[in-house]
C-alpha positions in Angstrom: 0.0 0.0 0.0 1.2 3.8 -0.3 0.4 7.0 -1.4 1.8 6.5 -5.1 2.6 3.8 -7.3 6.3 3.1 -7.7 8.0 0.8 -10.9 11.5 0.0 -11.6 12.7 1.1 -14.7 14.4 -1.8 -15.7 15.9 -5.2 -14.1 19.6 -3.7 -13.1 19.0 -0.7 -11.3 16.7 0.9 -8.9 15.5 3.7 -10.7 12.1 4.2 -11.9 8.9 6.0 -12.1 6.2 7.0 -9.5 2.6 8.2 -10.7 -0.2 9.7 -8.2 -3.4 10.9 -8.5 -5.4 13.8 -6.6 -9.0 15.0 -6.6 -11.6 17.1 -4.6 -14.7 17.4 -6.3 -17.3 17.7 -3.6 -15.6 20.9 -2.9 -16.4 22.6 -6.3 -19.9 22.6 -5.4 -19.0 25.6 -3.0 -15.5 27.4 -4.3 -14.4 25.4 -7.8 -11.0 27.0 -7.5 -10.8 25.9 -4.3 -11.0 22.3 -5.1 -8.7 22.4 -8.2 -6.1 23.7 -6.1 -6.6 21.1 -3.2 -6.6 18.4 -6.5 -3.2 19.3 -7.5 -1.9 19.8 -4.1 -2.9 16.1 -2.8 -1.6 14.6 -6.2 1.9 16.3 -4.9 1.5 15.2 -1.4 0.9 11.8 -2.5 3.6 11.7 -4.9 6.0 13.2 -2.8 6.3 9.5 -0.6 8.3 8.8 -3.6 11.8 9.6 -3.6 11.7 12.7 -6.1 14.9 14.6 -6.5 13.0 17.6 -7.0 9.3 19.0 -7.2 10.2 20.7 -10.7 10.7 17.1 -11.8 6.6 16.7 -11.5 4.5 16.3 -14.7 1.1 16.5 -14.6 -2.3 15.9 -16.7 -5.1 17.5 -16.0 -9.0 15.7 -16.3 -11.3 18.1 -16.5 -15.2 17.4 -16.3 -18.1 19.9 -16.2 -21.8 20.1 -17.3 -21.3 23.1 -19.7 -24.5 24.6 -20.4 -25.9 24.4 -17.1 -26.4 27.6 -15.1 -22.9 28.5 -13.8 -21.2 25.3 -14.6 -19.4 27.4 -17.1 -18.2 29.8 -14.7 -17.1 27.5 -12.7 -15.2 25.6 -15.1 -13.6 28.8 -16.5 -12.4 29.7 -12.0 -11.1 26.3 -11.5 -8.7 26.2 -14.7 -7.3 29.7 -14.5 -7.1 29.2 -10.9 -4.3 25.9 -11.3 -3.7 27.3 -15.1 -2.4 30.7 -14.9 -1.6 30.9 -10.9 -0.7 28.2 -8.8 1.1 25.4 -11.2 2.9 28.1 -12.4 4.0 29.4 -8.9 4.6 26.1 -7.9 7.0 25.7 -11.2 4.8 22.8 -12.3 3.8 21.7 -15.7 0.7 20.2 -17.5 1.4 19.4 -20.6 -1.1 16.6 -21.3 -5.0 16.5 -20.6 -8.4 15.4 -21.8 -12.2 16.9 -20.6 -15.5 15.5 -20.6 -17.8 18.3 -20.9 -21.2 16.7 -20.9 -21.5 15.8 -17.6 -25.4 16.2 -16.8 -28.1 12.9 -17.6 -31.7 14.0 -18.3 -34.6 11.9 -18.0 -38.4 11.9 -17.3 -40.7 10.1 -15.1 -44.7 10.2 -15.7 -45.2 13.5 -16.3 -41.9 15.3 -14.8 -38.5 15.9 -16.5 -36.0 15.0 -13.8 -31.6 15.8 -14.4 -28.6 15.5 -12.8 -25.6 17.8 -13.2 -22.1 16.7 -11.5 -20.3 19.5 -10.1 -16.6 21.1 -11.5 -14.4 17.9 -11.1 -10.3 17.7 -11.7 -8.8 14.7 -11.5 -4.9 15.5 -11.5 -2.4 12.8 -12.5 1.5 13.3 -11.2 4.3 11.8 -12.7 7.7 11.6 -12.0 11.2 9.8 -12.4 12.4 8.1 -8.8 15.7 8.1 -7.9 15.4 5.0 -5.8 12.8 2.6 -5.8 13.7 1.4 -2.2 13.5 4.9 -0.6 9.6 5.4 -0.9 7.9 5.9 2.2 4.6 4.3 2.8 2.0 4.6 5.5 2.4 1.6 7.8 4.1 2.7 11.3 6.8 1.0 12.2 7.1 -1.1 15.3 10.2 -1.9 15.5 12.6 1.2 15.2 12.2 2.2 19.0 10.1 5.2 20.3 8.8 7.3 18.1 6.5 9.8 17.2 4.2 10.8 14.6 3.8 15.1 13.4 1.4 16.5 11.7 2.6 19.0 9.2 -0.4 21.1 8.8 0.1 23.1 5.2 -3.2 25.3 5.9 -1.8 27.1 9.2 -4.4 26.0 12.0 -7.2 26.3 9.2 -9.5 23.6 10.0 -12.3 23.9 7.1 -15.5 21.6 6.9 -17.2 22.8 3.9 -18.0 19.6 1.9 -15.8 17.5 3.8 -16.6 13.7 4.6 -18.3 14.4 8.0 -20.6 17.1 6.4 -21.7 15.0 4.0 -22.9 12.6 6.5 -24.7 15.0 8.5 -26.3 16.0 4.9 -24.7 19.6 5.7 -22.4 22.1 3.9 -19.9 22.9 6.6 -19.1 26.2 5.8 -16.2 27.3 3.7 -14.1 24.5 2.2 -10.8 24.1 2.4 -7.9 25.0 0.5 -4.2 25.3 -0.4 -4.0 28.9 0.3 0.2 29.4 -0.2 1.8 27.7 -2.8 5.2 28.6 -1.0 4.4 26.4 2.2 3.8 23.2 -0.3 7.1 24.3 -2.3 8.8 24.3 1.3 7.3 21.3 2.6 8.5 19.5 -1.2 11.8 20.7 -0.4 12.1 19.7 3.6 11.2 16.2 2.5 14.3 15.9 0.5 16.5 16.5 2.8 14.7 14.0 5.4 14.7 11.6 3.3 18.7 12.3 2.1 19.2 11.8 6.3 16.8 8.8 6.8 14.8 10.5 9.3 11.1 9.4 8.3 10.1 6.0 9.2 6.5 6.4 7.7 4.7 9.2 5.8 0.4 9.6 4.7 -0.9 12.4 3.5 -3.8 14.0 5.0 -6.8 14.3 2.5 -10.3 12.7 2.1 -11.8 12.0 5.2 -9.1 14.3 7.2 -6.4 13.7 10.0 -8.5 10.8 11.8 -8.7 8.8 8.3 -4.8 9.2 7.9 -4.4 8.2 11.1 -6.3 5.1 11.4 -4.9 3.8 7.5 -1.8 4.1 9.3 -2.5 2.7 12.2 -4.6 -0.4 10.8 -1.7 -1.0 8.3 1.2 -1.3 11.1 -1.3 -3.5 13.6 -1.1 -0.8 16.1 -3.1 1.4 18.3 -1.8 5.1 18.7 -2.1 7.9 21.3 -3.2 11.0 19.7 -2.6 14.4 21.7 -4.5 17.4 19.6 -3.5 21.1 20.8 -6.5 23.5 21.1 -9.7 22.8 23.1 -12.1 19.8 23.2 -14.4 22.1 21.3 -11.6 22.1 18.4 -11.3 18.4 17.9 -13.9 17.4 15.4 -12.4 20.3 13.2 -8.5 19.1 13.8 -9.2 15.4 13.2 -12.1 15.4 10.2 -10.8 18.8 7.7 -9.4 17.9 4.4 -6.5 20.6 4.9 -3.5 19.1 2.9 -1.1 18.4 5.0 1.0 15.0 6.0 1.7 12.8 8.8 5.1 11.7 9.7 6.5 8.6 12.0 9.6 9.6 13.2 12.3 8.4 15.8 11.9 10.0 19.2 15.8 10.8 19.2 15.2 12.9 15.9 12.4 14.8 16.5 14.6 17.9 17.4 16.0 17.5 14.0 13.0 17.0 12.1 11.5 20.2 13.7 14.8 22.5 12.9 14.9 21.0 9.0 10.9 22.7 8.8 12.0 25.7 10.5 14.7 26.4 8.5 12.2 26.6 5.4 10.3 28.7 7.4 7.2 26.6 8.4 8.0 26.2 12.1 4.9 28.6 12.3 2.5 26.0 11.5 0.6 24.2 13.9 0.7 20.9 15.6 4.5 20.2 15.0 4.6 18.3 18.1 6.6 16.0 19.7 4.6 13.2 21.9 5.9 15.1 24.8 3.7 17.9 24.1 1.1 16.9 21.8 1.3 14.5 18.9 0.8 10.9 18.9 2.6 7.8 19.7 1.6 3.9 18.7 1.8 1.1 20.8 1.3 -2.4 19.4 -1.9 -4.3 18.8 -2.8 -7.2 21.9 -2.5 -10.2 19.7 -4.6 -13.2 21.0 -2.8 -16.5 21.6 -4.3 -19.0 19.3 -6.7 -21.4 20.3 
């Protein structure tokens, strides 16, 4: 399991490719810009596990679908590409030279005596591709058990933000959440693509899962269930805050690292000028820490 898929390039070496995919539709439905943005930013969070020499070394192709013709749609459609087109791949120094659309995205039909349709919202679905330098360097979400005390950060790319709007646990409560959320500063996610190069360069992250759908209780529970743990989570803020900190779709990423190198970790973030964002914690003051699963003795 991981974030993105990773192939060897040939038989003798350990190159190869890695290829991700990001997407945030339900967002469009209240800020279409929003969600493109948040679509290309998880495709690079989830790409990033690999070991890329370089975010400027990301491709990507753009999927665009949209019910033209329907009241806004256009409008939308017109926000959400200029938005990734003309202002934040190009901040970011990122490319998309290859795409397709689908532009005909609403079904009509009628029952006795009514005309019924269904229009799906803005959607882009972003595919990243890039070459990997090494194969065996990927990080993938599973904590690790066995590389003594540890704990696990939260890099929080939206600055304490903690948007619902059209998130996972709106949807289930059949609400709208308020405002969705966003990637606000490319600069933090060129940063945070540059910090994980020289972490992984020093062989200081054990395990890595972006935050995304389903927010920072979804990334960590994969994580969690994949290593056969339990974990200890300590949020900052109130018990009023929680709901917010554990189910918003910020981007952001979770990180297992060794107890003895979370000084380390911390001063690599701060010298790209993130030690501003919230929740870089160390268990001692607020993170979480995993303790292993009580196996059952066979019967």
């Amino acid at each position: 399991m991981g974030d993105a898929a990773v192939t060897l390039a040939d038989y003798h070496h350990l190159r190869g490719e890695a290829m991700a995919v990001g997407e945030r539709t339900p967002a469009a439905l209240l800020d279409a810009a929003a969600a493109a943005r948040l679509a290309v930013t998880e495709a690079i969070t989830n790409i990033l596990a690999a070991d890329i020499a370089t975010l400027s070394d990301v491709r990507l192709s753009a999927n665009w679908m949209a019910a033209c013709g329907v009241e806004g749609e256009d409008a939308a459609l017109y926000e959400a590409v200029r938005a990734v087109g003309e202002e934040f791949c190009p901040q970011l120094g990122l490319a998309i030279p290859v795409g397709k659309d689908s532009l005909s995205m609403r079904t009509v039909w009628r029952e006795p005596g009514v005309e019924k349709s269904v229009a799906a919202p803005v959607s882009l679905i972003v595919s990243a591709f890039a070459p990997v330098q090494n194969v065996r360097r990927t990080w993938v979400p599973v904590m690790q058990l066995d590389r003594g005390d540890s704990s696990l950060l939260l890099i929080d790319l939206a600055r304490g933000r903690n948007r619902l709007g059209m998130s996972a646990l709106a949807q289930v409560y059949g609400a709208v959440g308020g405002p969705p959320a966003d990637m606000d500063d490319p600069a933090l996610l060129r940063a945070f693509a540059a910090v994980l190069t020289e972490l992984r360069a020093e062989d200081l992250v054990l395990a890595y899962h972006d935050r995304s759908d389903g927010g920072l209780i979804v990334t960590l529970i994969e994580m969690a269930f994949a290593g056969h743990c339990g974990l200890d989570v300590h949020l900052a803020g109130t018990p009023d805050s929680a709901v917010a900190q554990l189910f918003a779709e910020e981007p952001g990423a979770v990180l297992q690292v060794r107890q003895a190198d979370c000084a380390a970790v911390l001063a690599r973030f701060a010298a790209h000028g993130l030690a501003t964002a919230p929740h870089h914690r160390c268990a001692s003051d607020g993170a979480a820490r995993a303790h292993p699963r009580r196996r059952h003795a066979p019967r």
